[in-house]
C-alpha atoms as an extended CHARMM CRD file, in Angstrom:
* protein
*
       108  EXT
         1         1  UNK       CA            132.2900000000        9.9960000000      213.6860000000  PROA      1               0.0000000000
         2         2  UNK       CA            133.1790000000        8.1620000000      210.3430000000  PROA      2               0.0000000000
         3         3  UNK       CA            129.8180000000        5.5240000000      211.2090000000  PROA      3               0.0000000000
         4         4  UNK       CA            127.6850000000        9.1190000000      211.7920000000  PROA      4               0.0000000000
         5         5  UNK       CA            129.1070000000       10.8910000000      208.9230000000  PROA      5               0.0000000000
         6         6  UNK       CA            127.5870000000        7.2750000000      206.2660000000  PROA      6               0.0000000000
         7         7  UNK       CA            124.1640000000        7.7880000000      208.1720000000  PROA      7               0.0000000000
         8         8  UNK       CA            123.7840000000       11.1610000000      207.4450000000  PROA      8               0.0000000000
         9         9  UNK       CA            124.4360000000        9.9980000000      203.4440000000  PROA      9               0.0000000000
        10        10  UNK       CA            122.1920000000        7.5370000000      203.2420000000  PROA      10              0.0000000000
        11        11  UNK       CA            119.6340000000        8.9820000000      205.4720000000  PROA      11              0.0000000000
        12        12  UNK       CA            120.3910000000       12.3200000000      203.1110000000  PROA      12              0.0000000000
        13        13  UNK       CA            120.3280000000        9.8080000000      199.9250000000  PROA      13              0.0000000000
        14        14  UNK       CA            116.9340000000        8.2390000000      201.2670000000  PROA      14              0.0000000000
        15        15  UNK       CA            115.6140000000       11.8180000000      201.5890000000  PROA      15              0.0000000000
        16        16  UNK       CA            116.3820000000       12.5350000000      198.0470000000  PROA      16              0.0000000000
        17        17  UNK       CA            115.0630000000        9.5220000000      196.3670000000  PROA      17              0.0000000000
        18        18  UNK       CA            111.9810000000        9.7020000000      198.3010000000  PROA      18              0.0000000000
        19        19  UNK       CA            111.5730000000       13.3390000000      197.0190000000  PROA      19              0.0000000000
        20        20  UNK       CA            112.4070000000       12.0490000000      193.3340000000  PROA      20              0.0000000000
        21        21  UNK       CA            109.9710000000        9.3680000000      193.4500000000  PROA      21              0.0000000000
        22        22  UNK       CA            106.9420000000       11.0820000000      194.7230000000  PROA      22              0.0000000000
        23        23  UNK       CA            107.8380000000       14.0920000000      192.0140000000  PROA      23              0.0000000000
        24        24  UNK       CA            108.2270000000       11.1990000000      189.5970000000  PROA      24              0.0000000000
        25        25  UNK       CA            104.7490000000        9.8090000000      191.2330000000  PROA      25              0.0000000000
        26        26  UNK       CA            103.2050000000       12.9070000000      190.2170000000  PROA      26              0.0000000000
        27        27  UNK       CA            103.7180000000       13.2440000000      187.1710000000  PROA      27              0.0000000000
        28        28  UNK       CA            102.2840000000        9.5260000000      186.3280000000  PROA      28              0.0000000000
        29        29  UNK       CA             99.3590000000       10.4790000000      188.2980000000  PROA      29              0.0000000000
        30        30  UNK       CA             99.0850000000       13.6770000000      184.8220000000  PROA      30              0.0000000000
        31        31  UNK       CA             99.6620000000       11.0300000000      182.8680000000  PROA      31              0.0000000000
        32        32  UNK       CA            103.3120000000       12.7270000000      181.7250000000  PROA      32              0.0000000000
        33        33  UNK       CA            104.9950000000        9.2990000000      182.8610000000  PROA      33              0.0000000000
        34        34  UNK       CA            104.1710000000        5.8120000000      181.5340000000  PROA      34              0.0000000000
        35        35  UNK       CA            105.3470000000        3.9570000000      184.8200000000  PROA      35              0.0000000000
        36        36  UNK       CA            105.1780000000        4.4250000000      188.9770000000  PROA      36              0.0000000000
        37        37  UNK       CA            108.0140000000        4.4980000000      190.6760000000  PROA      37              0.0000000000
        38        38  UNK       CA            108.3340000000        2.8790000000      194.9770000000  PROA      38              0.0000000000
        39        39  UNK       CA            110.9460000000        2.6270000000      197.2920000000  PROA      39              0.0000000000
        40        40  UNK       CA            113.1170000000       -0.6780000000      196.8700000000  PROA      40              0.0000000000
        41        41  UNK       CA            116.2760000000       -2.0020000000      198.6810000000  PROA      41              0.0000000000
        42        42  UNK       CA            118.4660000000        0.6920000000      196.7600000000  PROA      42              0.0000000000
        43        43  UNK       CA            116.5610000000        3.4860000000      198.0360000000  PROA      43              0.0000000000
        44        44  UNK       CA            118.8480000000        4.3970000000      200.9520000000  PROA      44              0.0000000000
        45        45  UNK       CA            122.0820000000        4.6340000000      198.3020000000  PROA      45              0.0000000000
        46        46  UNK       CA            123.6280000000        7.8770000000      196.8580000000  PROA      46              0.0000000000
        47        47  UNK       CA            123.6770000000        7.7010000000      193.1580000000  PROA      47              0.0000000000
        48        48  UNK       CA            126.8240000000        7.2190000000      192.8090000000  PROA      48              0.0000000000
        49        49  UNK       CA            126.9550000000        4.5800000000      195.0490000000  PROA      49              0.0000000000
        50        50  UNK       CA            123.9460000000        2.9210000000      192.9870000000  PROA      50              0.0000000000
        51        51  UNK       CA            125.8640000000        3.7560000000      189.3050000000  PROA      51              0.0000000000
        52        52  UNK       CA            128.6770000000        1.2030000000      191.1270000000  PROA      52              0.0000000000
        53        53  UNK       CA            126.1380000000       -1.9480000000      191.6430000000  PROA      53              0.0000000000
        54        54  UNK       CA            124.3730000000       -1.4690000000      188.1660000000  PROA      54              0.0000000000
        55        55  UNK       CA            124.6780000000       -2.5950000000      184.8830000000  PROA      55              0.0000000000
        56        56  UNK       CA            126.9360000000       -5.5950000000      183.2090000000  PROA      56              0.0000000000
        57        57  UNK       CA            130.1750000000       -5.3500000000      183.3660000000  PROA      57              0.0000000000
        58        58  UNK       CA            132.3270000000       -6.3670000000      180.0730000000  PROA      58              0.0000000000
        59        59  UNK       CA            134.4550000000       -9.1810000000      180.6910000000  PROA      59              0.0000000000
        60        60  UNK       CA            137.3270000000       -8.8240000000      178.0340000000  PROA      60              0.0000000000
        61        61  UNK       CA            138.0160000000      -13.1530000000      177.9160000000  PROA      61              0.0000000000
        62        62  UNK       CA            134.3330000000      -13.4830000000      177.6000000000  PROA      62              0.0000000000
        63        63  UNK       CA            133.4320000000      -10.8710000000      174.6990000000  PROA      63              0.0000000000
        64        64  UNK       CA            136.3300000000      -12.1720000000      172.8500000000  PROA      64              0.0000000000
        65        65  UNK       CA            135.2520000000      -16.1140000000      173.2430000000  PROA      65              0.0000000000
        66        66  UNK       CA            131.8890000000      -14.4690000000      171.6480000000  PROA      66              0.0000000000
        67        67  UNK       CA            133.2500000000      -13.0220000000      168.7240000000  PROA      67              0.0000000000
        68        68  UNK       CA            135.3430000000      -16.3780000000      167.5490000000  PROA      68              0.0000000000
        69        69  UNK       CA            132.1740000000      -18.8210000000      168.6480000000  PROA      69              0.0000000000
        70        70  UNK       CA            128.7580000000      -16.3590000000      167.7620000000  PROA      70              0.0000000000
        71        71  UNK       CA            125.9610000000      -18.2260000000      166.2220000000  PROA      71              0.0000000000
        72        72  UNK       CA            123.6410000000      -16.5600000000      163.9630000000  PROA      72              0.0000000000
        73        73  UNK       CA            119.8740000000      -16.3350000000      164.7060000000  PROA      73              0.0000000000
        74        74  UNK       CA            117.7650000000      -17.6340000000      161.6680000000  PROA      74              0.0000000000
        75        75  UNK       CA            114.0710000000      -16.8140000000      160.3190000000  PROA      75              0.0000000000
        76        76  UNK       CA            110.9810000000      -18.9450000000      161.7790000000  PROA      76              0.0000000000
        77        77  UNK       CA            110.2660000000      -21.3170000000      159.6170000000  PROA      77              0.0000000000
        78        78  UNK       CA            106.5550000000      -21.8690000000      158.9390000000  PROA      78              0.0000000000
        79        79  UNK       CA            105.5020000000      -20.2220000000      162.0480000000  PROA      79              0.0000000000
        80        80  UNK       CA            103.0350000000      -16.6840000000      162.0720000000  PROA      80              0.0000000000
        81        81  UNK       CA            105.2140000000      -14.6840000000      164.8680000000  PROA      81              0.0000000000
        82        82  UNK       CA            103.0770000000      -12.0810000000      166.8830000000  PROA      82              0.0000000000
        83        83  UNK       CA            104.5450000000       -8.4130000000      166.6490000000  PROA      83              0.0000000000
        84        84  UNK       CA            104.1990000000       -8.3410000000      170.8040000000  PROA      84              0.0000000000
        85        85  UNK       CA            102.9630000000      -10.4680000000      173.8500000000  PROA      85              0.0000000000
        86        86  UNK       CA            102.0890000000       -9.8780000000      176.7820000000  PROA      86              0.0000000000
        87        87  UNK       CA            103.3720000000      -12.4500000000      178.9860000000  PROA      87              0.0000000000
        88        88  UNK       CA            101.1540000000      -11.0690000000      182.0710000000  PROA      88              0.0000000000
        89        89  UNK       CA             97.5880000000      -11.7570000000      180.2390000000  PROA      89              0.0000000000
        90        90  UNK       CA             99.4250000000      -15.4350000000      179.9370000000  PROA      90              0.0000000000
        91        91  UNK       CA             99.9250000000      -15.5960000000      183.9170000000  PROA      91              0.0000000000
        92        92  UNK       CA            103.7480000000      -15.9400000000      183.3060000000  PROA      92              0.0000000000
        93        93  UNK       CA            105.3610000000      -13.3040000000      184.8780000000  PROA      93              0.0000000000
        94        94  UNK       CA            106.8570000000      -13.5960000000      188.5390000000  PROA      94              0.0000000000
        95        95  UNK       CA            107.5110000000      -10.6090000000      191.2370000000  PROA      95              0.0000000000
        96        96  UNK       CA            110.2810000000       -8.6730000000      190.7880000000  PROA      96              0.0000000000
        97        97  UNK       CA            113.5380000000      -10.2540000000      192.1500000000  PROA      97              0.0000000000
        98        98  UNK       CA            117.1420000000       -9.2490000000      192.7560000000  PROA      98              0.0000000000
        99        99  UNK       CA            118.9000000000      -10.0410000000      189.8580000000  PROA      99              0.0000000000
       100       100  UNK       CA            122.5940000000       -8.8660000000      190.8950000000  PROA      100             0.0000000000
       101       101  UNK       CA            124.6340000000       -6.6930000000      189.2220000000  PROA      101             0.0000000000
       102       102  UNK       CA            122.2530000000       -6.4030000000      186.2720000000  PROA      102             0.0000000000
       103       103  UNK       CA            119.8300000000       -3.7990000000      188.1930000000  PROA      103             0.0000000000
       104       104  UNK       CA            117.0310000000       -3.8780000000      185.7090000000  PROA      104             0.0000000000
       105       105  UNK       CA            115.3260000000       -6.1310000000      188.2210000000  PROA      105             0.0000000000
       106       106  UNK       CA            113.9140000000       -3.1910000000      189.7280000000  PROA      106             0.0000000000
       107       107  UNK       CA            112.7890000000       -1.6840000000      187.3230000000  PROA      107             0.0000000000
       108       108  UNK       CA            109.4280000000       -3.8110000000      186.8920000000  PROA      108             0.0000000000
């Protein structure tokens, strides 16, 4: 019963997402949305469930050895920086690949 009763919330969460991302789908294709939207490996998860796996977690130890041993960032020196690139005309961006707990990965 329990194994039938986690079916029915991921089939139920598939069902949703699926719904979301063809409404999102949509409303790219009216040009109202600047990005498409597919099924992934998270697909079949309740958002909840999803909220759990994403995003970085603060370690306290590590934020703390930050603040006592930062650097700071300095100016180019000599150097004309472009205000943007695009790293795909350049042929160096890779498929999209799990990245952990960081979830962004899936965004691309």
């Amino acid at each position: 019963m329990r194994k039938m009763k986690r079916m029915t919330t991921w089939m139920e969460a598939f069902v949703n997402n699926v719904i979301h991302i063809d409404e999102h789908n949509r409303e790219h294709r009216l040009g109202r949305r600047t990005f498409e939207m597919g099924l992934n490996t998270l697909a079949d998860l309740p958002f909840s469930q999803y909220r759990k796996l994403n995003g970085y977690r603060h370690h306290r130890s590590f934020g703390d050895s930050l603040q006592k041993n930062g650097t700071k960032s300095l100016s180019p020196f000599n150097v004309e920086v472009p205000g943007s690139v695009d790293w795909r005309e350049k042929g160096l961006v890779t498929d999209v690949k799990n990245q952990g707990m960081c979830g962004s990965c899936w965004t691309a």
